[in-house]
C-alpha positions in Angstrom: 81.2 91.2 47.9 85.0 92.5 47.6 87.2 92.1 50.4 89.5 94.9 51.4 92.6 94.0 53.0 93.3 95.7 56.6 96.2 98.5 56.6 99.3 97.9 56.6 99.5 99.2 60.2 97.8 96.8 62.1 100.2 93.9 60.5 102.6 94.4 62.6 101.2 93.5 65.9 99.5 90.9 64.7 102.6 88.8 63.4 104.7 90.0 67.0 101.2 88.3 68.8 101.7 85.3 66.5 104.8 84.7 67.6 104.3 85.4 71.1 101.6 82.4 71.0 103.7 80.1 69.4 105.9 80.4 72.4 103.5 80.5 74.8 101.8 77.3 73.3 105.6 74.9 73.4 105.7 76.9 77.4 102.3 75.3 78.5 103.3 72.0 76.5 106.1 72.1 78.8 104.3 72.5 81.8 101.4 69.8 81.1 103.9 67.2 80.5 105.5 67.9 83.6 102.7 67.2 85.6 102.2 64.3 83.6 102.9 60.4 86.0 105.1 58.0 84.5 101.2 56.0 83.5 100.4 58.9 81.5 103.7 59.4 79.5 103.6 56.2 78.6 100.0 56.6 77.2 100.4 59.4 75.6 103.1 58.0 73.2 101.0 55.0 72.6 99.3 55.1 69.2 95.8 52.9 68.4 94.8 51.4 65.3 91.3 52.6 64.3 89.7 48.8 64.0 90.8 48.7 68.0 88.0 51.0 68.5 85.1 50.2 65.5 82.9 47.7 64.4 81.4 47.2 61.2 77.4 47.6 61.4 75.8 46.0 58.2 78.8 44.2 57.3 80.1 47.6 55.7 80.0 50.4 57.7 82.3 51.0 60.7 81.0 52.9 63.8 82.5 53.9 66.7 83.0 51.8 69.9 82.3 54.1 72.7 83.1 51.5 76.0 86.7 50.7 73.5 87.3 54.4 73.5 86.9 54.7 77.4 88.5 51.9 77.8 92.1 53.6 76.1 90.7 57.2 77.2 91.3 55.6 81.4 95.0 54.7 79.6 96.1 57.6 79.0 96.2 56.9 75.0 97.5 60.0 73.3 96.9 59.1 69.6 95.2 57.0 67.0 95.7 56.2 63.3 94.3 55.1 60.0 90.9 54.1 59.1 88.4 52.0 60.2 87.6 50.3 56.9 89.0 46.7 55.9 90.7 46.4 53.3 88.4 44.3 51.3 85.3 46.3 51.3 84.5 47.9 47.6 85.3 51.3 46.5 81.5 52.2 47.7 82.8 51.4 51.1 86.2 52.4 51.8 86.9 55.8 53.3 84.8 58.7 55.1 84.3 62.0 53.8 85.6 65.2 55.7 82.4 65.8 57.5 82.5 62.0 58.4 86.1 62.3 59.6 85.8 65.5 61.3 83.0 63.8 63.2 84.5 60.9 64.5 87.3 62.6 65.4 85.2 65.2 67.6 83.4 62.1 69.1 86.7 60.3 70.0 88.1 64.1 71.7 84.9 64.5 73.8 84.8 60.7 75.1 88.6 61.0 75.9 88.3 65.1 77.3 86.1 63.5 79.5 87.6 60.7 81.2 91.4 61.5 81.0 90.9 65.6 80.5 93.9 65.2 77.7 92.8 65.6 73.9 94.2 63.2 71.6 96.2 63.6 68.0 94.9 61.8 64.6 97.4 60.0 61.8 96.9 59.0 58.4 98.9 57.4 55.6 99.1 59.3 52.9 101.4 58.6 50.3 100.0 59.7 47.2 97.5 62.4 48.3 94.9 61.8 50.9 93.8 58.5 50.0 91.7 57.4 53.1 89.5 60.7 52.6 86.4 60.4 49.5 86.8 63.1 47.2 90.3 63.6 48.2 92.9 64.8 45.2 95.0 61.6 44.1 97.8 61.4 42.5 100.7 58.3 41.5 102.9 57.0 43.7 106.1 58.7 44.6 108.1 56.5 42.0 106.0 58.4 39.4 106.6 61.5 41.0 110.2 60.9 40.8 109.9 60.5 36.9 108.9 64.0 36.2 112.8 65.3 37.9 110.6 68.2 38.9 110.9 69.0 43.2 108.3 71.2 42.4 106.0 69.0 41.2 106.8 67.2 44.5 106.1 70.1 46.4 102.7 70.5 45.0 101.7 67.2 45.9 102.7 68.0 49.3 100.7 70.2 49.0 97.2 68.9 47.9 97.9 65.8 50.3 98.6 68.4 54.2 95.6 70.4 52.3 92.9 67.7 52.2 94.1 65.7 54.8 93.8 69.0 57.1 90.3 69.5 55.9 89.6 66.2 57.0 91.0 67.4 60.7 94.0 64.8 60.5 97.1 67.1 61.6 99.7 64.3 61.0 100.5 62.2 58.1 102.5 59.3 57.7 104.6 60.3 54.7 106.0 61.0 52.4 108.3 58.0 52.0 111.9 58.4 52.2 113.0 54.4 51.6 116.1 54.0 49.0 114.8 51.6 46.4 117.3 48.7 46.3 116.4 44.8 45.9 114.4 44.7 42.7 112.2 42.0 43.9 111.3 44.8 46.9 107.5 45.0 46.8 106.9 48.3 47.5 109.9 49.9 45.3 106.6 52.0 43.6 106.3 53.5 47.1 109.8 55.3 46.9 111.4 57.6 45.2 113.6 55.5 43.5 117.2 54.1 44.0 119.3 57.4 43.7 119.5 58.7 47.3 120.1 62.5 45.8 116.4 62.0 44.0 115.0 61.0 47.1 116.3 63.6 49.4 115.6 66.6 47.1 112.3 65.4 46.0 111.5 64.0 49.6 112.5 67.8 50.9 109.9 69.3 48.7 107.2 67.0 49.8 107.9 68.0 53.4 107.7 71.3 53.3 104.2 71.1 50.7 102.5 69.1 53.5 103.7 71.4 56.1 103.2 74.5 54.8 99.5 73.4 55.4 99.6 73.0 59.0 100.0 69.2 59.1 102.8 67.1 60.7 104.9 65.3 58.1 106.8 61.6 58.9 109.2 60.7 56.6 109.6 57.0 56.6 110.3 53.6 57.2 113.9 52.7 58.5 117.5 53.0 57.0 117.9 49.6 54.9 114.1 48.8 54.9 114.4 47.8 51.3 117.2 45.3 51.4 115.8 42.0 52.9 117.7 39.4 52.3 115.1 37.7 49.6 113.3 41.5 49.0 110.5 40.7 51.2 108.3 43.4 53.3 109.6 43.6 56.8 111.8 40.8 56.1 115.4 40.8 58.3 118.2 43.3 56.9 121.5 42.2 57.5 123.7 45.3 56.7 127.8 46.5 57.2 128.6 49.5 58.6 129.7 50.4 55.5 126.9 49.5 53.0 124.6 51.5 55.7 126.3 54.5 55.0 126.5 54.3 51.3 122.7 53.1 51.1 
């Protein structure tokens, strides 16, 4: 079957009523939240860790908690993130597919349309492709990424990772990450970019804009001197001057 493309003449509204929605949409985002009560705010920019609302049946194989969902739904919660699957489970056992995501997902809306009439938004990490989704495109960690010099490369990767991420249903992403690589006993230096702040911002720019151009939110992360714990632990205290701050 060949597919013709419309005329030319008929673009033009089309893109003008794509715009017009756009605006419309951020006007009745405006107006919901108006009406929102302190109660609901608050909700709505609380965030639930999957395993707060699963069980595993069989010793392997979450499924969803449907009094736990009601029981956040009558909160007011606004979002949830990551998967339901502990980390030591086998390779067998560790992520769902898109149909299985998509699923859950559209079980968690209906429960929560129903009891608090607001829909909720989904997160997943992602920091080298769309790792918590089976048969997902994979790639290395960002420290690899950062060896080829290439933003393009970069960009593709953003790419792949909004794209099947998306098809899973999960419209925001925690990544790509933007921490400066600096105490070498760091353990998660293979998550970055590297040490070179100009690397990480061009490179980090490109992944961005790859995972956006597929319609899913972006979050560049964690915090400004993350990687500079006193002994190079994770989440250890960061004692910084002004002045090594703004030359991290």
């Amino acid at each position: 079957m060949k597919v013709l493309a419309p005329p030319r003449v008929f673009l033009v509204p089309v893109l003008a009523a794509a715009v017009i929605q756009s605006a419309s949409l951020d006007d009745q985002a405006d107006a919901i939240i108006a009406k929102m009560s302190v109660d609901q705010l608050l909700g709505q920019m609380t965030q639930i860790n999957m395993a707060s609302i699963s069980t595993l049946q069989d010793g392997n194989t979450p499924v969803l908690v449907d009094d736990n969902i009601r029981d956040f739904a009558s909160q007011h919660v606004g979002s949830y993130f990551n998967t339901p699957f502990p980390w030591f489970l086998d390779d067998d056992h560790f992520c769902w597919n898109v149909t299985e995501w998509r699923a859950a997902q559209e079980h968690i809306q209906d429960i929560h349309v129903q009891v608090d009439g607001a829909p909720v938004i989904y997160a997943l990490d992602a920091n080298h492709g769309a790792t918590y989704v089976r048969g997902a495109v994979l790639f290395p960690h960002h420290f690899n990424v950062a060896a080829t010099f290439d933003p393009t490369m970069s960009q593709r990767v953003g790419e792949f990772t909004g794209r099947d991420n998306r098809a899973a249903g999960v419209h925001w992403v925690f990544g790509p990450c933007l921490d400066i690589a600096r105490h070498k006993n760091w353990p998660r230096v293979y998550e970055t970019f590297g040490e070179d702040p100009v690397m990480v911002t061009a490179l980090g720019e490109k992944m961005v804009t790859g995972m956006q151009s597929q319609g899913v939110a972006a979050t560049f992360k964690h915090f400004i001197g993350y990687s500079s714990s006193a002994g190079g632990q994770d989440r250890g205290p960061v004692t910084l001057s002004t002045h090594e701050i703004l030359n991290l």
